[in-house]
C-alpha positions, 0 to 999 in steps of 0.5 A: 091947731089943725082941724080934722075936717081939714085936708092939706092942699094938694096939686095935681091933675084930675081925671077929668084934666086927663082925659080932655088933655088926651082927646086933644091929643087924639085929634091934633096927632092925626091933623099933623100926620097928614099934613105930613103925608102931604107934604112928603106927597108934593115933595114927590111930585116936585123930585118927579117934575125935575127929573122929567125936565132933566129927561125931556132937555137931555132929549132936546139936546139928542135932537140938536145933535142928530139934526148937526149930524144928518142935517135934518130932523127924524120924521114922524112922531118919535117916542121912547124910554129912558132910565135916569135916577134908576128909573124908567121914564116914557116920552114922546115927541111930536113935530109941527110946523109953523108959520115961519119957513125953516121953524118947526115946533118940537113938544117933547113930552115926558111921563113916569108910565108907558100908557098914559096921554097925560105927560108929567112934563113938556118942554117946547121949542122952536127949531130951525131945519133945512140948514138955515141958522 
């Protein structure tokens, strides 16, 4: 015989259950969509480190064939824009010489704006001038 007093048993979650459940949930969305963003931030960057490597070696190979085809490398510090992936890269080049007759160095520089100092990417290389091999 049952008693009265006596309830069946019954499961489920209770409001107190709930609402810690759900305050972990508050704080853990949060962590992960930033984590996110961060992720998908650095993905970025990395695409934009490529495409300036890929501008500032196009731009190295320009000038290995204006030195074939004139014999010589353009004086002073060259400087320009480029479009590549629908989009406006800047660069700079600045020339100096080395200890080595017939070497110069070339810094080929490459940001993502027009005004700023602070290349994205540099890509340095030694060329020979003056005919020499």
């Amino acid at each position: 015989m049952v008693s009265r007093h006596t309830r069946p048993h019954v499961s489920g979650f209770t409001l107190v259950e709930v609402m810690v459940a759900l305050a972990v949930v508050a704080v853990a969305v949060p962590a992960l969509l930033l984590t996110l963003f961060q992720q998908i931030d650095g993905t970025e960057y990395l695409r934009d480190r490529s495409m300036a490597s890929w501008v500032a070696a196009n731009r190295l190979n320009e000038l290995k064939l204006v030195m074939a085809k004139q014999g010589e490398l353009p004086g002073g510090q060259l400087s320009g824009e480029t479009q590549m992936a629908q989009r406006d890269w800047y660069w700079w080049i600045d020339q100096e010489s080395t200890e080595l007759p017939g070497f110069i160095r070339i810094d080929i520089n490459v940001a993502t704006e027009a005004d700023t100092e602070e290349a994205l990417h540099t890509l340095t290389a030694f060329l020979s001038v003056g005919g020499q091999p």
